[in-house]
C-alpha positions in Angstrom: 118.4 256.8 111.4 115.6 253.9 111.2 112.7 253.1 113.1 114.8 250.2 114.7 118.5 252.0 115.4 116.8 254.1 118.3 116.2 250.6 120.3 118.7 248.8 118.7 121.3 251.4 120.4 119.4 251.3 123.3 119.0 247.7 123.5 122.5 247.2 122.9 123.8 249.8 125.8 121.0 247.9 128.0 122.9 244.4 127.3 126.2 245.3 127.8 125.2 247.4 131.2 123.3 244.0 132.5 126.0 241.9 132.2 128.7 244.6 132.9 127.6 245.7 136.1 126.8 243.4 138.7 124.0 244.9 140.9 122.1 246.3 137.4 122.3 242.2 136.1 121.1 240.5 140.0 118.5 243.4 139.3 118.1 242.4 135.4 118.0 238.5 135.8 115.9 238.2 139.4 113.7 235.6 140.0 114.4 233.8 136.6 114.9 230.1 137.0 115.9 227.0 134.8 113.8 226.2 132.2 111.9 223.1 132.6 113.6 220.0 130.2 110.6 219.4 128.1 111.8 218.0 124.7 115.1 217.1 126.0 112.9 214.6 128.4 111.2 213.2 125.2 113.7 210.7 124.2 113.6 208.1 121.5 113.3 204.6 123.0 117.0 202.9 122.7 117.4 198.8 122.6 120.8 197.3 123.5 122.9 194.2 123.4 124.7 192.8 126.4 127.8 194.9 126.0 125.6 197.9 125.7 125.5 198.6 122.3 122.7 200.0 120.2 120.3 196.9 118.6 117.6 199.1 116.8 116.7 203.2 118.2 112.7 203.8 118.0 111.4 207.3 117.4 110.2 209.4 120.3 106.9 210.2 120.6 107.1 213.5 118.7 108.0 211.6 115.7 112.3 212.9 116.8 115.3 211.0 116.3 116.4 212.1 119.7 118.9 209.5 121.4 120.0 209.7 124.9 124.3 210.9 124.5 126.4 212.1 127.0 129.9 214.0 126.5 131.5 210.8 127.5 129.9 209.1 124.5 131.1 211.7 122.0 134.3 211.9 120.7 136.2 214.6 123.2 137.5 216.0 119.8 134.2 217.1 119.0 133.6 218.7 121.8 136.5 220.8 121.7 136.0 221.9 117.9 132.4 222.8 118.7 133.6 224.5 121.9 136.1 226.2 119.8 134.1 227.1 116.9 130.4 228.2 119.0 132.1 229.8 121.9 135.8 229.6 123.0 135.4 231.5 126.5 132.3 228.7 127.5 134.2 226.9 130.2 135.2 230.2 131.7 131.9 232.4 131.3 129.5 231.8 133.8 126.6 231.4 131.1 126.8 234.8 129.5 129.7 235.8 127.9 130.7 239.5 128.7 133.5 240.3 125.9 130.8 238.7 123.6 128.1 241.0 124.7 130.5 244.1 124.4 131.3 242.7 120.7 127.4 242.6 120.0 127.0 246.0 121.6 129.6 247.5 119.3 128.1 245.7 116.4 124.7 247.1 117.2 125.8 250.3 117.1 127.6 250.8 114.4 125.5 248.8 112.2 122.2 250.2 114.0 121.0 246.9 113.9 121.7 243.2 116.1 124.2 241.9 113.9 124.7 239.5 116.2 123.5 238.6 120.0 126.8 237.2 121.2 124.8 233.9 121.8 126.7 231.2 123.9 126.5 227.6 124.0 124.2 227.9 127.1 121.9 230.7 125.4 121.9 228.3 122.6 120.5 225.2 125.1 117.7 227.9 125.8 116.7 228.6 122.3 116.7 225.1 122.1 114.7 224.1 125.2 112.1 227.0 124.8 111.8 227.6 120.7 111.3 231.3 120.3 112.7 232.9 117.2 112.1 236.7 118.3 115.3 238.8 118.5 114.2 241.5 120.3 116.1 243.5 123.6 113.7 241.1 125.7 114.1 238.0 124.3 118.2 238.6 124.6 117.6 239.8 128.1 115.4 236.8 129.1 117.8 234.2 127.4 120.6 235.6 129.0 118.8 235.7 132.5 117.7 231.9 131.5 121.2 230.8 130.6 123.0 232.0 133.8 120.0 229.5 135.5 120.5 227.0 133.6 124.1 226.6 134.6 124.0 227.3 137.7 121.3 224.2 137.8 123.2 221.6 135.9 127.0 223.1 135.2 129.1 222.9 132.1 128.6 219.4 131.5 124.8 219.3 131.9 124.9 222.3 129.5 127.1 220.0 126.6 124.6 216.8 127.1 121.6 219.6 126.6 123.1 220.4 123.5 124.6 217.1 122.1 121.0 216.0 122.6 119.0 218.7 121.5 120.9 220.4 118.5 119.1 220.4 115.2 120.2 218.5 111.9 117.5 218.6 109.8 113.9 216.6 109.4 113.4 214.6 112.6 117.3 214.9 113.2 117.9 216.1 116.8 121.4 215.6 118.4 124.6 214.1 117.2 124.2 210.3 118.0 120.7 210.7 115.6 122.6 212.8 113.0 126.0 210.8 113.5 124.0 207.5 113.3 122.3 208.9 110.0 124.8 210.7 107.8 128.0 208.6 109.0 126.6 205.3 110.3 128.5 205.2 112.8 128.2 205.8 116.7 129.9 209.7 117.1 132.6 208.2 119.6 135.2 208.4 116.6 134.5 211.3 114.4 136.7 212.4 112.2 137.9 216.0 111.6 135.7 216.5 108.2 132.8 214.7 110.1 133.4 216.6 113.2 133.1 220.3 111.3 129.7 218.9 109.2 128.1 218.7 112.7 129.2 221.8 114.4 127.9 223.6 110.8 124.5 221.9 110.2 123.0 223.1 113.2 123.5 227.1 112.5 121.0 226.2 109.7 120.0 222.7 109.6 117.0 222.5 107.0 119.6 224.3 104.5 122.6 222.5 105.3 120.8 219.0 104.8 123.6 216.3 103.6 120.3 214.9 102.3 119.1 217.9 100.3 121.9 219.6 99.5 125.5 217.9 99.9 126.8 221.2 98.2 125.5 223.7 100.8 126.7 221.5 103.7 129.8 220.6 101.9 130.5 224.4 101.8 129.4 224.8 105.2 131.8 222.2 106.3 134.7 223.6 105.0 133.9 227.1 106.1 134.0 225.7 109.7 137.2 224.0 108.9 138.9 227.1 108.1 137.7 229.1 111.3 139.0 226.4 113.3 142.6 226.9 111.4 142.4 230.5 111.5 141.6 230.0 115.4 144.4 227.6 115.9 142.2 224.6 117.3 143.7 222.6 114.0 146.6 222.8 112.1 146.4 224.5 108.5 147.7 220.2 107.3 144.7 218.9 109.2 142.2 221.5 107.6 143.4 220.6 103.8 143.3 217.1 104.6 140.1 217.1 106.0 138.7 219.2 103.3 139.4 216.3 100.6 137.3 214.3 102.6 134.0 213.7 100.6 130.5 214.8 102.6 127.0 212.6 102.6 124.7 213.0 100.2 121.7 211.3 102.3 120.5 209.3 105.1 121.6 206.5 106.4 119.1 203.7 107.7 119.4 203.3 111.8 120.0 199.9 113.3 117.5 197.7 113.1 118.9 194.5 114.4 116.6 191.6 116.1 114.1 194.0 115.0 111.2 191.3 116.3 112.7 191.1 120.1 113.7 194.9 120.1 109.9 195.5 119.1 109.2 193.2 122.5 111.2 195.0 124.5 110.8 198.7 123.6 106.8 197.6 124.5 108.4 196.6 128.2 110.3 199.7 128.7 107.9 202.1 127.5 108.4 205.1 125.7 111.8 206.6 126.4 113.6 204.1 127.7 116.7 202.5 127.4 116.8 198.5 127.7 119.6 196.0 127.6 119.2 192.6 126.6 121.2 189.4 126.5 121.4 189.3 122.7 125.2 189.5 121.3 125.0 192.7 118.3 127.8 190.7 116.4 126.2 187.3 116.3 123.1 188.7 115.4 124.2 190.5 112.2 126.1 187.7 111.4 123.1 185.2 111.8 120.3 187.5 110.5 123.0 187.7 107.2 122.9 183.7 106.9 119.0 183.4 107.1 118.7 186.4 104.5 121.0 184.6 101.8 120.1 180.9 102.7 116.4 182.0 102.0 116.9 184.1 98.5 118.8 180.9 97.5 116.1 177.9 98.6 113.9 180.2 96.8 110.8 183.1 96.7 108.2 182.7 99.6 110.5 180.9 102.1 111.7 182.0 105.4 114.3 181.0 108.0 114.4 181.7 112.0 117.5 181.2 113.8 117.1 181.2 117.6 120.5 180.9 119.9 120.9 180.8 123.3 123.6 179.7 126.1 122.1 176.6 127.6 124.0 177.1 130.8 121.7 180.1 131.6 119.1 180.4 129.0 120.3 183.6 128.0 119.4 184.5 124.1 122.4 185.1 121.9 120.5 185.6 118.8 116.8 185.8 117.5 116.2 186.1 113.8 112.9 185.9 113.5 112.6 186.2 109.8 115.4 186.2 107.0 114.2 190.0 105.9 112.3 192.0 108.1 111.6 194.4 105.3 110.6 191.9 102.4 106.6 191.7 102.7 107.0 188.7 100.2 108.4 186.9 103.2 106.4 188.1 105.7 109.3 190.0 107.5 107.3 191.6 109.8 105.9 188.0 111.2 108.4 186.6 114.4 108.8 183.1 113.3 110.4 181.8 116.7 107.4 182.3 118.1 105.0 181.0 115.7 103.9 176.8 116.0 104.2 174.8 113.9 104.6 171.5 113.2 107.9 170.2 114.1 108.2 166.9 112.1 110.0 164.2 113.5 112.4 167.3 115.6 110.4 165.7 119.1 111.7 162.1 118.4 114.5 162.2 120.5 112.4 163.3 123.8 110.4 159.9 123.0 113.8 157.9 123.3 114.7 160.1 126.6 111.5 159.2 128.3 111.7 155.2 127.0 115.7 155.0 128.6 114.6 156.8 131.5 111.2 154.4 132.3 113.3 151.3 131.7 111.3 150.9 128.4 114.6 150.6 126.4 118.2 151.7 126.5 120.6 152.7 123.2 121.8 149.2 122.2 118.4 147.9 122.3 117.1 146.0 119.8 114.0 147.1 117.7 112.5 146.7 115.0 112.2 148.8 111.9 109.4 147.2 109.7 105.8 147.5 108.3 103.6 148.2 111.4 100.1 148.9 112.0 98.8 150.6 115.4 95.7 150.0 114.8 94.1 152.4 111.9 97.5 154.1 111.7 100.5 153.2 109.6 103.5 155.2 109.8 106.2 154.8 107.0 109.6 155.8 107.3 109.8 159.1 105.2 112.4 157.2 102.5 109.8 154.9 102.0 112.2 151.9 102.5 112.8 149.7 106.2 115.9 148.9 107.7 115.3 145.5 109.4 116.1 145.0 113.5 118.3 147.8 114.2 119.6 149.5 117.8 117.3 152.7 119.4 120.9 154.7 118.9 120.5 153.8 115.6 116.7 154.3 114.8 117.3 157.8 116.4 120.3 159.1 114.5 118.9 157.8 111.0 115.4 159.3 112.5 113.2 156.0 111.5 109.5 156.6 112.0 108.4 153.1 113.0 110.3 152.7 116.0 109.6 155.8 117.3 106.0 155.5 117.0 106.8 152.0 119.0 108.4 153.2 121.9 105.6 156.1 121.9 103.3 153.9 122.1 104.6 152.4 125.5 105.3 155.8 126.6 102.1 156.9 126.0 101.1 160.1 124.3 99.0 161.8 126.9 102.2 161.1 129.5 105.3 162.5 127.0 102.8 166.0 125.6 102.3 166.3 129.6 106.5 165.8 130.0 107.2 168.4 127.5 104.5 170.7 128.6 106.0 170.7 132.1 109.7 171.1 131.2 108.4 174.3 129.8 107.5 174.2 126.2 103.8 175.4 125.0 102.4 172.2 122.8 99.9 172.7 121.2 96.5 170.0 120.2 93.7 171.2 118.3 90.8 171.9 120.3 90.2 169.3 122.9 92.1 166.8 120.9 94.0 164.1 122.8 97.1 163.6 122.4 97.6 160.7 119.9 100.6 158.6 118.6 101.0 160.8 115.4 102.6 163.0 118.1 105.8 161.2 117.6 105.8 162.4 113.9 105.2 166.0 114.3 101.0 165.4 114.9 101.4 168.5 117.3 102.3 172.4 117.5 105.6 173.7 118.4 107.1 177.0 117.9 110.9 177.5 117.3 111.8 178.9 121.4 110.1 175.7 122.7 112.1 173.4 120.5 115.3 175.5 121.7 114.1 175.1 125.1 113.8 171.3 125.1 117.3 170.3 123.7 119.1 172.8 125.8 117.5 170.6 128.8 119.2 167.9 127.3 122.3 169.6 126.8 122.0 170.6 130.4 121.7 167.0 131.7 118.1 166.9 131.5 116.0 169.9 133.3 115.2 173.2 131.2 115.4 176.6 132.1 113.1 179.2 130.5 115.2 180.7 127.4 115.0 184.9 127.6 116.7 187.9 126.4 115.8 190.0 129.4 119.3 189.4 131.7 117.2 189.7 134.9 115.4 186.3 134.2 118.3 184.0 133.7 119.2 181.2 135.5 121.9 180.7 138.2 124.6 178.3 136.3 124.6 175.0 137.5 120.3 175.5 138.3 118.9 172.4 138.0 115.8 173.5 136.2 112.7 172.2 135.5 112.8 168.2 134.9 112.8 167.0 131.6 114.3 163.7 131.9 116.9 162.3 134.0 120.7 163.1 133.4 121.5 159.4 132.7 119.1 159.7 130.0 119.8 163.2 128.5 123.2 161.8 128.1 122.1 158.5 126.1 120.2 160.3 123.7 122.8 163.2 123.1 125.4 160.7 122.1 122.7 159.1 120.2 122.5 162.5 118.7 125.8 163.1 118.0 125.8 160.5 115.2 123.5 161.9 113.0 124.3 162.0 109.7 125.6 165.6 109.3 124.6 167.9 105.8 126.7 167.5 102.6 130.7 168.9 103.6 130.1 169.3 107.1 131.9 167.8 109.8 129.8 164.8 111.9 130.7 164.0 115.3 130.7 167.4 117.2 127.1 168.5 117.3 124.5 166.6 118.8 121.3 167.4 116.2 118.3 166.4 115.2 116.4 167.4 111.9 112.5 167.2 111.2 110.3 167.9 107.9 106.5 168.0 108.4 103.8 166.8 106.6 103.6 168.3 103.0 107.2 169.8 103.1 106.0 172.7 104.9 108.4 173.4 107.3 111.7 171.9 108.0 113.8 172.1 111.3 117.0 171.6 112.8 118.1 171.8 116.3 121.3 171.2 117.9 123.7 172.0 120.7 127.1 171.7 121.6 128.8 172.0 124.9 128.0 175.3 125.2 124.8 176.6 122.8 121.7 175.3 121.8 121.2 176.7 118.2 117.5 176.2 116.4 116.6 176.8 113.0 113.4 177.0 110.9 112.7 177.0 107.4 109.5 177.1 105.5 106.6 179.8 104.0 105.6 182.3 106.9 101.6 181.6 105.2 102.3 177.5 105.8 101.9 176.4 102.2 104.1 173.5 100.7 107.3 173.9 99.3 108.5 171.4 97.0 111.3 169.1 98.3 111.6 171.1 101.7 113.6 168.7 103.8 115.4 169.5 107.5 118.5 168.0 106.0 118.9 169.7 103.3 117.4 173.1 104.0 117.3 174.1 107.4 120.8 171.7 108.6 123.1 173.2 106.6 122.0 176.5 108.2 122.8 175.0 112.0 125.9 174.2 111.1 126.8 177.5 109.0 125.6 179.6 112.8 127.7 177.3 114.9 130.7 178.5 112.7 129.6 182.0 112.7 128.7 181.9 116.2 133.0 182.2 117.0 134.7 180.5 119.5 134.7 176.9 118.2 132.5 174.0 119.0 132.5 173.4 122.7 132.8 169.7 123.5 129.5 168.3 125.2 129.9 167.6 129.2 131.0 164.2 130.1 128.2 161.7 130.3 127.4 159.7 133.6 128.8 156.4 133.8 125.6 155.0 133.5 125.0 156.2 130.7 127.1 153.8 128.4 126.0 149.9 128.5 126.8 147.7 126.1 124.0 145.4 124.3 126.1 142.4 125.8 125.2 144.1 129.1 122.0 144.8 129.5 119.4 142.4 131.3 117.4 140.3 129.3 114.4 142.6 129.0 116.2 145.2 127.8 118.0 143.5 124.8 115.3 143.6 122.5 112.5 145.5 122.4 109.1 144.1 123.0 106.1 146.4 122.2 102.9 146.5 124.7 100.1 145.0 123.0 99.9 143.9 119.6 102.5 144.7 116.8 100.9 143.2 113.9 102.7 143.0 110.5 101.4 145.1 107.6 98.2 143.3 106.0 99.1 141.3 103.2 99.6 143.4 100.4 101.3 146.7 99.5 99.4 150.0 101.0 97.7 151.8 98.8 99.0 153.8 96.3 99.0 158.0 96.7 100.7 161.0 95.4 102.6 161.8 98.5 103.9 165.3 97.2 102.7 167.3 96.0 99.3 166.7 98.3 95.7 166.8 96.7 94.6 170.4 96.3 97.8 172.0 96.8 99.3 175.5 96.0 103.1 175.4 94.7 105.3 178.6 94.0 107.6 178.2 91.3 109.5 179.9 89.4 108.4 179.4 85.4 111.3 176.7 84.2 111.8 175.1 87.8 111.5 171.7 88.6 108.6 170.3 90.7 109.4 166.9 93.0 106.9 164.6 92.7 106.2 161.6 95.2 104.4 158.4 95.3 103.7 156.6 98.5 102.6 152.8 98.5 102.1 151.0 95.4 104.6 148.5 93.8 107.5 149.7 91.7 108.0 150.6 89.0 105.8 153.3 88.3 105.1 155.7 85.6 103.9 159.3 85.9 101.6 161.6 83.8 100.8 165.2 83.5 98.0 165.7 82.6 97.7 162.8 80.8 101.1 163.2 79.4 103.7 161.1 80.9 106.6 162.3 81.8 110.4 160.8 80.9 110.4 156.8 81.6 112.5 156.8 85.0 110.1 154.1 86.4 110.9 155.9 90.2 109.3 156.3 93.1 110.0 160.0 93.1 110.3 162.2 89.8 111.1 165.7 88.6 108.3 167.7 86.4 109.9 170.3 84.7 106.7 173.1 85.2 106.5 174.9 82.0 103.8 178.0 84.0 101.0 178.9 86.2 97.8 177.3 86.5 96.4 174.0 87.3 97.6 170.9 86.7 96.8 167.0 87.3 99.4 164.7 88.7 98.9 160.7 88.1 101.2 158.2 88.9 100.1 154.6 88.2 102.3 151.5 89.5 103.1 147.9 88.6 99.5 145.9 89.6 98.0 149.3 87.3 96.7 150.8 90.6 96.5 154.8 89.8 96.5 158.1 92.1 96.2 161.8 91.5 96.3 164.8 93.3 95.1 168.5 91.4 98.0 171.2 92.0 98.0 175.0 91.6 101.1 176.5 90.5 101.4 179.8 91.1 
């Protein structure tokens, strides 16, 4: 006989004589207690959308993929396979299983050896909870003490969770919402049989059973469980060949990482471990995050695109893409764009309309004047370079003319409509002390992407804001009045305004009340719109601010509102009926109002055309294009026709105001465009 038969034999008559007799196991198991939680308290950190389900999972702080699951989140097929595999007398044994420890002691003895402990589910939970790999007569002893505890402190059901949360898969795998998440993708409320049998097998030896490392060994491991289930009658020998056709994983899958920017906001509010909902909808934000990706890759490399939604009854967020690929460095991913300011181009004009109907300062079918204007050193041009005579507000808003607008800010007064927006919510931002001045009205000013959001959703609401949010215990009664913007009358006016504005190539006009904005040097480009029942805001540009050639709103970031509204479901929502007030006819209005007359002096231009520049690409700027692609140039001023040179060699004859250079490589290059009278501008460019 060996060294170790004497106290196997003896530590197998001890086991079955502790849980055989009663008194001997009240003797055996006194004073023993539960064991304390410990890593089954150490939980990853879990983000969620509105209806509850998972946005992105963060590691717990020991590094563990260990999500919070319950039996009722587990498919109840599951259970009873693992039951039925692990330890078919666990709802009737009261921790320890008797016929199981009589089974070990036989084994023991004739083998002279522990072949096996007769381990239950429960004495598995304390192997789990308190790690020690001994198997010596104490250590069964003490588990089997521990496990009768344990359920009598938390019952059969508290003895499953344990184990659905604790039980090892391999790596930083630790229960089956981690392992079902990472081998199946999928949350393990649906398992199939195959999948259900890979999960009840990797535990018994997860770092060799790794889908991961070796599909083979867990393949074979799968199908070894299948067949004890069939032997033991808990499937059918039809569903045990069918399931063994079913292939196996051969690695990890990548967890959820959805509004990864917000999650990362909220998992900081929560704290480690815990489990927060927010307001965002999971479906709308795979779709949008989807759109931004593709609509970026196509405008080209560097670029970026934020999409922020969000119900303008209650402020609640729908969806916040913060980047088109949170992963792609190239992109800066990792930067939340809804948050960052910017300038927002001429995306603020229609807040200077709202503020000049609701003053008395002009209504819609007032006339004004779209021509060359001076204010004193500054002089705005309309960003087509061209003037469209005496026109209606309505009309200068919707075709977004620059002249007019800078009028009417004028008599608004800067200082007065950067003080409005500020107190309807939205952070603007000056440099330094700077006051605010009338280059305002052109995007002379910092906005991020949420503030823009916030603004037209006040006048979607009739004219006050609400603060826009994800967290669900912030949002605003419907029906709040919110913080004033401008009046309702007003709000209305410049959302039908709005709604004429000229919608992107193949979309449908008429139904979304929008605005667009490009700032200065084609650096970022903006729409925002709502309909009767969202606000949607998008941004497009480089996350480092550089130019990007022939970055427009309309063309880049418009056809992107309308492609959300469509995947947003449900249909547009028709805007809120306007207040009666809120349509006057130009036939109508009093004298005052019928044209309008700016404060102070309007001069004309000084005689003369205004000097001649290279609008685009500005002096001294850096341009990433791809070798073969197509540069826009742009003069501003000057008298046509013109002719254009690089570096000193001129480029095909069109005689236009704006040209293509076809950009053979990198490196520096010098732009000159001369006009009509011979007047001549450059600008130096990098191409990179």
């Amino acid at each position: 006989m060996s060294a170790y038969g004497r106290p196997a034999r003896l530590a197998a008559g001890c086991l079955l004589a502790a849980l055989v007799s009663g008194g001997a196991a009240a003797v055996a198991l006194g004073g023993y207690s539960a064991p304390s939680p410990g890593r089954a308290e150490t939980l990853s950190t879990l983000v969620l959308d509105r209806a509850g389900r998972l946005l992105r999972p963060f590691t717990a702080t020991d590094g563990a993929w260990r999500l919070p699951v319950a039996r009722e989140a587990v498919d109840p097929r599951f259970v009873r396979l693992l039951t039925a595999y692990e330890d078919k007398r666990f709802f009737l044994h009261p921790g320890v299983d008797p016929l199981a420890a009589v089974r070990a002691a036989g084994q023991a003895l004739a083998h002279g050896g522990i072949v096996s402990g007769g381990s239950t589910l429960t004495m598995q939970v304390v192997r789990l909870l308190n790690p020690d790999r001994s198997r010596t007569l104490r250590r069964k002893l003490d588990e089997a003490a521990t496990a009768l505890a344990l359920e009598r402190a938390v019952g059969k059901n508290g003895v499953l969770d344990l184990y659905l949360r604790l039980a090892p898969y391999g790596g930083n795998l630790e229960g089956v919402r981690a392992a079902s998440l990472a081998y199946f993708g999928k949350e393990p409320a649906r398992l199939s049989i195959a999948e259900a049998a890979l999960l009840i097998a990797i535990p018994q030896a997860p770092e060799a059973r790794r889908p991961d490392r070796d599909a083979a060994a867990a393949r074979r491991a799968r199908d070894r469980v299948l067949d004890r289930l069939a032997e033991a009658g808990a499937i059918t020998a039809a569903e045990a060949a069918h399931a063994h056709e079913e292939t196996t994983p051969s690695g990890r899958r990548a967890f959820p990482n959805l509004a990864a920017h917000a999650a990362e906001a909220a998992a900081r509010r929560v704290g480690s471990g815990g489990v927060v909902r927010l307001t965002l909808r999971r479906d709308a934000q795979h779709a949008l995050e989807e759109l931004a990706r593709d609509r970026a890759r196509a405008l080209g490399p560097g670029l970026s695109a934020a999409i922020l939604v969000a119900d303008h009854a209650t402020g609640a967020i729908e969806a916040s893409v913060g980047a088109a690929d949170y992963f792609d460095a190239s992109r800066a991913g990792g930067l939340d764009q809804t948050r960052a300011v910017r300038s927002p181009g001429s995306a603020l004009k229609p807040f200077i309309y709202a503020l000049a109907f609701e003053n008395g300062i002009a209504a819609p079918a007032t006339l004004i004047e779209d021509r060359p204007a001076r204010f004193g050193s500054y002089a705005p041009r309309n960003f087509d370079e061209g003037f469209h005579g005496t026109v209606s507000c309505a009309q200068a808003l919707a075709l977004s003319l620059n002249i007019p607008a800078v009028a009417l800010m004028e008599a608004v007064g800067p200082q007065r409509f950067v003080a409005r927006l500020r107190a309807a919510g939205a952070e603007v931002s000056l440099p330094g002390t700077e006051a605010p001045g009338l280059a305002v009205a052109l995007g002379g000013v910092g906005v991020r992407l949420v503030d823009l959001a916030t603004l037209y959703a006040g006048l979607a609401r009739g004219g006050g804001t609400v603060t826009l949010t994800d967290d669900p215990a912030r949002l605003a009664e419907p029906g709040a009045a919110g913080r004033r913007l401008v009046d309702p009358v007003a709000a209305a006016q410049v959302a039908l305004a709005l709604l004429k504005s000229p919608p992107p190539e193949a979309a449908l006009g008429g139904r979304i009340a929008f605005k667009t904005g490009t700032s200065y040097g084609y650096r970022d480009a903006w729409a925002v719109g709502f309909d009767g029942r969202r606000v949607v805001a998008v941004w497009v540009g480089r996350p480092d601010g550089a130019s990007s050639a022939g970055l427009v709103g309309r063309d880049a970031a418009a056809p992107i509102l309308f492609d959300a509204f469509a995947r947003l479901g449900g249909g547009i929502a028709p805007l809120g009926p306007a207040p009666a007030e809120a349509i006057v006819a130009a036939a109508d209005l009093p004298a005052p109002l019928r044209r309008f007359r700016p404060y102070g002096s309007l001069p004309e231009a000084e005689p003369g055309p205004a000097p001649l520049v290279v609008a685009y690409p500005p002096d001294g700027a850096r341009v990433e294009l791809d070798g073969g692609a197509e540069l826009a140039l742009k003069a501003a001023g000057g008298v046509a026709p013109f002719r254009w040179l690089v570096d000193g060699r001129p480029l095909p004859p069109e005689r236009r105001r704006e040209t293509l250079w076809p950009v053979s490589g990198p490196g520096f290059a010098r732009v000159t465009v001369t006009d009509a009278t011979g007047a001549t501008a450059s600008a130096e460019v990098r191409i990179d």
